[in-house]
Structure formats: structure tokens, C-alpha cells
LOLO-263719 format. One record per residue: residue in three letters; x, y, z of N, C-alpha, C, CB in turn. Coordinates in steps of 0.1 Angstrom, whole numbers, padded with zeros to 4 digits, always signed. Atoms other than C-alpha are relative to their C-alpha. Glycine has a CB too. Layout:
ALAXYZXYZXYZXYZ...
***
This chain:
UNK-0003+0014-0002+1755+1362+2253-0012-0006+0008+0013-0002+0008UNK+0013+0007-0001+1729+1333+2262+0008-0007+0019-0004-0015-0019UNK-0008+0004-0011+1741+1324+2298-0009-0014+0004+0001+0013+0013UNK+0003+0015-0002+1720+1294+2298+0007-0007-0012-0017-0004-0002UNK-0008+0012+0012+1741+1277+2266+0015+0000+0001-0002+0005-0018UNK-0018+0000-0007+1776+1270+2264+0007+0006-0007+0009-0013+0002UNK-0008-0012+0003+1803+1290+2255+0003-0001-0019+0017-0001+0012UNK+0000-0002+0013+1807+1271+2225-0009+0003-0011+0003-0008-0003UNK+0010-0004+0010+1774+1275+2208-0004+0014+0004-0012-0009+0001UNK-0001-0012-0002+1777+1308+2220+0006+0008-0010+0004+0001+0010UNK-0009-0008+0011+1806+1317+2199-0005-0006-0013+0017-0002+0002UNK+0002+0000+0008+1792+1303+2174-0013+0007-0007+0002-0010-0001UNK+0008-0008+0000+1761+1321+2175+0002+0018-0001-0005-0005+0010UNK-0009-0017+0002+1779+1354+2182+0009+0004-0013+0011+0003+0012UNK-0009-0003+0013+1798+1350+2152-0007+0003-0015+0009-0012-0002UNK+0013-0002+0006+1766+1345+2130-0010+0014+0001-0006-0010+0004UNK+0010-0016-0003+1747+1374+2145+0005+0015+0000-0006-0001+0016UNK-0007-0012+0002+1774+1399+2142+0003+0002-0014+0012+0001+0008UNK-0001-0003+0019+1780+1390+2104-0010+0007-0002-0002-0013-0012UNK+0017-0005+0004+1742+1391+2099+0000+0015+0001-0013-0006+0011UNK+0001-0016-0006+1743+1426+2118+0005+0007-0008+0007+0004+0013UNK-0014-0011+0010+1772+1443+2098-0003-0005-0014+0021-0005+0003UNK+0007+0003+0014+1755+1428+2063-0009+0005+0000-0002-0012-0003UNK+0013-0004+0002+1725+1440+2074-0012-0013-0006+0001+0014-0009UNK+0012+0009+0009+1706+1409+2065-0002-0013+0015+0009-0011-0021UNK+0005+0001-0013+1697+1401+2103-0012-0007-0004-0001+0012+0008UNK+0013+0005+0004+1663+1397+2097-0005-0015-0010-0005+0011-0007UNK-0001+0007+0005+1666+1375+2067+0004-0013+0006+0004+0004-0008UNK-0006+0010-0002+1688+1350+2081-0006-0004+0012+0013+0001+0001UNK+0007+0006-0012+1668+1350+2116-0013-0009-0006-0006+0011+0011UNK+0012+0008+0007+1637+1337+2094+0002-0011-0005-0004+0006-0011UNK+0001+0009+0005+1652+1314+2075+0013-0013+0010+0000+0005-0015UNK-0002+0012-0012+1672+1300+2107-0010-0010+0007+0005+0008+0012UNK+0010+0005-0006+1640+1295+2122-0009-0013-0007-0008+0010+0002UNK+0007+0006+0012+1625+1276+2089+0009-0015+0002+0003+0009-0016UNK-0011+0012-0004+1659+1250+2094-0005-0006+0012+0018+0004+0003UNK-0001+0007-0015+1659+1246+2129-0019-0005+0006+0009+0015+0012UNK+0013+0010+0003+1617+1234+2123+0003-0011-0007-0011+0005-0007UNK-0003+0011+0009+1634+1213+2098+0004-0012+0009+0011+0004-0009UNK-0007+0005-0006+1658+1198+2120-0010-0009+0012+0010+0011+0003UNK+0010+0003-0011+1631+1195+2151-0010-0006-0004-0005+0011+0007UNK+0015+0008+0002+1604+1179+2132+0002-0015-0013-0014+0015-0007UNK+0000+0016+0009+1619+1151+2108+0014-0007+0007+0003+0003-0022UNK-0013+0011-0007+1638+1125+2127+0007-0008-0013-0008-0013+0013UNK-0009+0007+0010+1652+1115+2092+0011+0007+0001-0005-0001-0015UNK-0009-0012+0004+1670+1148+2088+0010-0004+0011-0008+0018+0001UNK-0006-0002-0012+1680+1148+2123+0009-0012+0001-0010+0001+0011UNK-0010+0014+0003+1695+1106+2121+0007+0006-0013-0009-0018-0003UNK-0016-0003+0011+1716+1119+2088+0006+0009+0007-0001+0007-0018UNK-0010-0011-0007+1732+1149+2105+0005-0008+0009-0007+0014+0008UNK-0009+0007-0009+1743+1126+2135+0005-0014-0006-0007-0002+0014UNK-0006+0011+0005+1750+1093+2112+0016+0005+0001-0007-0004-0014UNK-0014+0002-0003+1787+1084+2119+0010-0007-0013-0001-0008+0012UNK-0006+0002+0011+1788+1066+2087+0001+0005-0009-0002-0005-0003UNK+0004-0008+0008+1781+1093+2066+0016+0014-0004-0017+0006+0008UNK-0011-0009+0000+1811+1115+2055-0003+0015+0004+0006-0001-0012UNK+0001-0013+0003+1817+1150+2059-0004+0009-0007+0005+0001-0001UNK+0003-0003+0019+1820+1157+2023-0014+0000-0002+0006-0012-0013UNK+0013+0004+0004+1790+1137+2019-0017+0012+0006+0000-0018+0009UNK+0004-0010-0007+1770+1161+2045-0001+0017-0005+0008-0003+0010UNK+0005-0015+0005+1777+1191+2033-0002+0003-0014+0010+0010+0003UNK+0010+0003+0012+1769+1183+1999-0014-0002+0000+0003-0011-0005UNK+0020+0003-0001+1734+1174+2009-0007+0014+0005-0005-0015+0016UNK+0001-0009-0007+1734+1204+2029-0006+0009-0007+0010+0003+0007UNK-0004-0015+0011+1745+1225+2000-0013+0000-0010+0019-0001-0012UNK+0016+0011+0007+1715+1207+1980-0010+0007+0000-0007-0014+0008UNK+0013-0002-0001+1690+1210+2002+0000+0013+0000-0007-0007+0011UNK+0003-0013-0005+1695+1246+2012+0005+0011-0007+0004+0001+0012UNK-0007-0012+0007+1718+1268+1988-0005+0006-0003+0007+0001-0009UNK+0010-0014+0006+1693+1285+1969-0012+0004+0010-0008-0005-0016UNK+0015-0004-0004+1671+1287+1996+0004+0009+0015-0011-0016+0003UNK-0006-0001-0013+1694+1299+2026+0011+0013-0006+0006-0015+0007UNK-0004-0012+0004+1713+1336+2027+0017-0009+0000-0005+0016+0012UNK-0015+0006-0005+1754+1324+2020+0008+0002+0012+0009+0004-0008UNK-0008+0000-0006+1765+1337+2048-0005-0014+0012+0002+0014+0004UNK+0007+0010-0012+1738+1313+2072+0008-0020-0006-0025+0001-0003UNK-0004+0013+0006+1748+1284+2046+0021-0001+0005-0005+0001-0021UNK-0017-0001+0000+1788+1293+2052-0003-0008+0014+0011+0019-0001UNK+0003-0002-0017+1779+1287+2093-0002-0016+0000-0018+0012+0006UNK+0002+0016-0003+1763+1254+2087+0012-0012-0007-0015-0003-0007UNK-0009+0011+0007+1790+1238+2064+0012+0001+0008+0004+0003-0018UNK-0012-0004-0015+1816+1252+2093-0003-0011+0007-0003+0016+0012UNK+0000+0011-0012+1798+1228+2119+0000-0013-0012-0018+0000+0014UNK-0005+0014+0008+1800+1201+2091+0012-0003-0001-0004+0000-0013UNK-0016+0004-0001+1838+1203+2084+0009+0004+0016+0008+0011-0014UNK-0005+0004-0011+1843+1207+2120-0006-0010+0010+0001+0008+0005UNK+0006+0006-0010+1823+1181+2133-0008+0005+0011+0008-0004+0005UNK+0006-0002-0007+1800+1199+2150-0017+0002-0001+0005+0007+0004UNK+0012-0006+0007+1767+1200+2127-0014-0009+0013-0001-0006-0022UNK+0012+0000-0014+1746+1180+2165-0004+0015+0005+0008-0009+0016UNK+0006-0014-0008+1750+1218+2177-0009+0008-0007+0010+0009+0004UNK+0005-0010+0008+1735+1231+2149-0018+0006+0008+0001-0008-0018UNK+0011+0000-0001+1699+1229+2163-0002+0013+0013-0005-0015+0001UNK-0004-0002-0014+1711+1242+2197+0004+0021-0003+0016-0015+0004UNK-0004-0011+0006+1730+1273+2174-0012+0006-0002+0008-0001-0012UNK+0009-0006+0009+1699+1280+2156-0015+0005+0010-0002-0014-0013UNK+0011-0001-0013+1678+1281+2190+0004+0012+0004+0000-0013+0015UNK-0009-0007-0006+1703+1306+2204+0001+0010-0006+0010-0006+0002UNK+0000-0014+0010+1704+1329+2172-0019+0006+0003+0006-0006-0023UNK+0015-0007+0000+1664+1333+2180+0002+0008+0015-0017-0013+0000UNK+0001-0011-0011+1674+1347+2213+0005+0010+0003+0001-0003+0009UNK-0009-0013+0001+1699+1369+2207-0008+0009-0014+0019-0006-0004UNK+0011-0007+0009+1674+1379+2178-0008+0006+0007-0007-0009-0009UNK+0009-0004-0008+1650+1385+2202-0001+0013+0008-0002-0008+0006UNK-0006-0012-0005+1670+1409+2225+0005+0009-0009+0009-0002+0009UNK-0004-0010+0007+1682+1423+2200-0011+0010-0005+0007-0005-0011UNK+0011-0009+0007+1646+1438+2189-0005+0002+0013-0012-0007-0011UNK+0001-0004-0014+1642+1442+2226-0017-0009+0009+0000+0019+0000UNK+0008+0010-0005+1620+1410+2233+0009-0011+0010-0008-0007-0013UNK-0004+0012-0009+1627+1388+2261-0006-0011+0003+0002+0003+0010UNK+0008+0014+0003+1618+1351+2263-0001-0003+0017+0009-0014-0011UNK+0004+0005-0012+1598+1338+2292-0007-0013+0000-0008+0008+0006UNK+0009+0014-0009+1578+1308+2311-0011+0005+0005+0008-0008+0013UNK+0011+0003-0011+1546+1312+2324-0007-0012+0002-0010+0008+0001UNK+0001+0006+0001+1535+1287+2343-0018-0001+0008+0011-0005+0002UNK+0014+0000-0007+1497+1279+2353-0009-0010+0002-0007+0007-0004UNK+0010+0019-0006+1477+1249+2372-0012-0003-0013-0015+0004+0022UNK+0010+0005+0011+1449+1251+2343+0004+0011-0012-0018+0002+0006UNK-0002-0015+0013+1450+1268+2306-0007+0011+0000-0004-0004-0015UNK+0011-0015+0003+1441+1306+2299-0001+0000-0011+0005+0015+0003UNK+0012-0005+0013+1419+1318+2274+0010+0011-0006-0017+0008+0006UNK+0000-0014+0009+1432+1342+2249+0001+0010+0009-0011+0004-0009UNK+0010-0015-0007+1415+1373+2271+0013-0002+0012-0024-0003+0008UNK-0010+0002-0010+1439+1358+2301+0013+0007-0002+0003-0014+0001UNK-0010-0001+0009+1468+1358+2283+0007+0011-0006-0004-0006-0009UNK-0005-0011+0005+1472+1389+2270+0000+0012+0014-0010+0005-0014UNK+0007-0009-0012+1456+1404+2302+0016+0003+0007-0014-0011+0013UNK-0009+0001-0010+1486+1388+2321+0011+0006-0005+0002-0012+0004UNK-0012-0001+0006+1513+1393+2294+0002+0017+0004-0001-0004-0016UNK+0002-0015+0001+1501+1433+2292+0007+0005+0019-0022+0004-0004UNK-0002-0006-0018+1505+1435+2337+0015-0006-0003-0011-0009+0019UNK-0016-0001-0001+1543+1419+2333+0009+0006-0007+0004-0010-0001UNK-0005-0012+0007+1552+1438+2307+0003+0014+0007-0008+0003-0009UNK+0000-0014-0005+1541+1470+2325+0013-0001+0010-0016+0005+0008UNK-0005+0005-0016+1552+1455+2358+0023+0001-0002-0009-0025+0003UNK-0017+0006+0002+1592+1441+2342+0005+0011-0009+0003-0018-0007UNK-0006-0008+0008+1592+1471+2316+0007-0007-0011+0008+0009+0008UNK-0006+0006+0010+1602+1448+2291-0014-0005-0009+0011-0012+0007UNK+0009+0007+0012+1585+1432+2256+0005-0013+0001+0001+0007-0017UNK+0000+0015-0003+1578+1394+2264-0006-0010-0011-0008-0001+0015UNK+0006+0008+0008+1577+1367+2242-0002-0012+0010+0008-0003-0014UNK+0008+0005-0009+1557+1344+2262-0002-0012-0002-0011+0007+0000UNK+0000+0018+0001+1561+1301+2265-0011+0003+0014+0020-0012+0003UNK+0010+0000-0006+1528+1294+2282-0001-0020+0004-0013+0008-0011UNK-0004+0013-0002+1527+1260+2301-0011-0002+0011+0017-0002+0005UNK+0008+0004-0012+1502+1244+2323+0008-0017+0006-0018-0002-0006UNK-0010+0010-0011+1514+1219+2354-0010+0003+0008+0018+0003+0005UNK+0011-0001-0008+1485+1206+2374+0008+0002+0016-0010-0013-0002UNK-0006+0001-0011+1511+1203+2402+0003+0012+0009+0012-0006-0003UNK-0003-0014-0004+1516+1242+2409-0016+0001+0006+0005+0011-0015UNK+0012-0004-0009+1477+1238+2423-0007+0009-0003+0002+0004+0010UNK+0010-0010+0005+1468+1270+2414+0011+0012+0002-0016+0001+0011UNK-0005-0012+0000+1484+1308+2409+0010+0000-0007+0002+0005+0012UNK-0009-0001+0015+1513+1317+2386+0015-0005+0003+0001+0018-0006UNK-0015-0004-0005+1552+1313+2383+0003+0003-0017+0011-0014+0009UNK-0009-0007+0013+1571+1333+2357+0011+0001-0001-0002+0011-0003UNK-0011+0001+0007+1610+1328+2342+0000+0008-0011+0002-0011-0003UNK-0010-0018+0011+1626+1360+2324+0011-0006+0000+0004+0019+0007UNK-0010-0007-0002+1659+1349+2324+0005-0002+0010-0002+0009-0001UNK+0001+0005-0009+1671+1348+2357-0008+0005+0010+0008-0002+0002UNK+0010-0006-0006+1640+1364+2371-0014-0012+0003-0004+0013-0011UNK+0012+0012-0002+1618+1338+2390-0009+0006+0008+0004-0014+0008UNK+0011-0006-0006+1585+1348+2401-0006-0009+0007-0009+0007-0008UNK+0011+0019+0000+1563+1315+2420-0007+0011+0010+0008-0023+0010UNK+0011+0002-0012+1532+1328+2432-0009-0015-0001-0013+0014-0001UNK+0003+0007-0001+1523+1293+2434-0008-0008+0014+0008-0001-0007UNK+0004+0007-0011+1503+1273+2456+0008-0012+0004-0014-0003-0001UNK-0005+0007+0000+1526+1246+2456+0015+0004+0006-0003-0004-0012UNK-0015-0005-0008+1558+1268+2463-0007+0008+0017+0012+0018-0013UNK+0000-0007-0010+1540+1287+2492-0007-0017+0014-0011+0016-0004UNK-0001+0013-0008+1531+1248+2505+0015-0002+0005-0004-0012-0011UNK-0016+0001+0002+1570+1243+2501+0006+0006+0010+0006+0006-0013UNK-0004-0010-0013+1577+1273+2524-0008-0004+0013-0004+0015-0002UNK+0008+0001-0009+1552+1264+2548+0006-0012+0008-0013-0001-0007UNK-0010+0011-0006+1570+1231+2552+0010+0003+0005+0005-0008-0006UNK-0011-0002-0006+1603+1244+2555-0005+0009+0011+0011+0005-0008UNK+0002-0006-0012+1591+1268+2580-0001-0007+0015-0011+0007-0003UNK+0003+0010-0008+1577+1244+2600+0013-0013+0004-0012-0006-0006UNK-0005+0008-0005+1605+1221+2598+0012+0002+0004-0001-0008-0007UNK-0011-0013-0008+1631+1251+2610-0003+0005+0012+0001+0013-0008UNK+0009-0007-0013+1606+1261+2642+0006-0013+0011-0022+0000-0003UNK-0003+0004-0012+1619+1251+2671-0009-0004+0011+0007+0007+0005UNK+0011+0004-0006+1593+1229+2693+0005-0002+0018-0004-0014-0008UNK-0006-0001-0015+1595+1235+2732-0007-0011+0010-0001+0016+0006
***
């Protein structure tokens, strides 16, 4: 379970990833989840018909069935015409985020944040990934983020694993310290 999402796109995700599992067509359907849910994230046409209000049901999963039958495993297509005749095809993007993470642990990758005052190089990058790996014993798929505000040095998000060696958080402490010290 994704303890950052909610219970409902949870179950609906767990219900998908355990078919997939017991079909054995895991893999397939994480691929071509990922292919949709670019779909979904990158054409704001797609994205206004899925939430149009005027648009029927019917109408919806007919388009659905269209665009994607022959191109999508039946069980992933069964999943989406579900949030269509229940009104829920807004979550779908949210579902389809959520099956890459339970995809992920399942191959025993965990998703992270690093965050850093200027961009690294390639050479960085792997440098760092290779020491948290060793360091957390885990295989990290790695969101790389710069934020001039952090000043300088790292912070890293596993999960609920926060790391801040940041210049910005040890400013932070420095304050509160100071503003907890008792002046005589």
C-alpha cells in the first residue's frame, strides 16, 4: 500500500496489481499504464473529455474502448471502464501513478527526492545514487530536483525517510536554537 494516496485509489490500484500478478502479465500492463497515464498528463484535450460533465458515461467508455482496446491488455482496459461506470475515471491518472509504485517495490526499487542548491552532472548523480544505495541498502529510482533555496548540500525523501543536510535546514536549527536559549 501507497501511504501517501488514499485508500480509495489504493484499492483500486491493489486490485489491478494483484490481477496483473496472478495473470502474470504485470509487466505488460505496468508499460502500457505508463504509456496512458503520459497520455492523460500531457494532452489537456484528453484530460478536459475525461472530466467533461456533459459527456455521458456510455459516451466515455466508448471512446475509451476506441482509443485503447487493441492497444491495452483487457484486464487494464476492464480497470478503466470500472472508473468510467463509476464515476471515477479523474482518479484514473492518480491510479495509474500509484500502479508505477507498487510496480516499483514490487521489483524492489524505491522512489525518491533528491534535492540540490545547483544541478549535478551525470558523474554526480550516479556517484550519489551508488553511496545511498549502499548506505539505505535499497535500489533507488531517483527524482532529481534543484531549489536554490536549500543554499547548498543535499536533502533526500525515500518514503518516510528524510535526510536534510542542507544549509538552509541547519540555518533553521540554528534559529530555533537560539530562539529556545535562555538569555540571562
Amino acid at each position: 500500500m501507497n501511504p501517501a494516496e488514499s485508500p480509495l485509489v489504493n484499492s483500486y490500484t491493489e486490485a489491478l496489481f494483484s490481477a496483473a500478478l496472478a495473470r502474470q502479465v504485470l509487466d505488460d500492463i505496468a508499460g502500457q499504464a505508463r504509456e496512458v497515464l503520459v497520455l492523460i498528463e500531457s494532452q489537456p484535450r484528453f484530460r478536459a473529455f475525461l472530466g467533461a460533465p456533459n459527456i455521458s458515461r456510455a459516451q466515455k467508455e466508448r471512446v475509451l474502448t476506441g482509443m485503447l482496446g487493441d492497444r491495452v491488455h483487457p484486464l487494464f482496459l476492464s480497470l478503466l471502464r470500472l472508473l468510467v461506470r463509476r464515476g471515477r475515471l479523474l482518479i484514473a491518472g492518480r491510479v495509474l501513478r500509484n500502479l508505477e509504485f507498487f510496480y516499483d517495490r514490487y521489483r524492489g526499487f524505491y522512489q525518491a527526492i533528491v534535492v540540490t542548491a545547483v544541478e549535478l552532472d551525470s558523474q554526480e548523480r550516479e556517484a550519489m545514487r551508488e553511496r545511498l544505495e549502499k548506505h539505505l541498502k535499497l535500489k533507488l529510482t531517483i527524482t532529481w530536483r534543484t531549489d536554490p533555496s536549500v543554499i547548498g548540500g543535499v536533502r533526500f525523501l525515500c518514503g518516510d525517510t528524510l535526510i536534510d543536510r542542507t544549509i538552509s535546514d541547519q540555518l533553521f536549527r540554528l534559529r530555533s536554537d537560539m530562539m529556545r536559549a535562555k538569555v540571562y
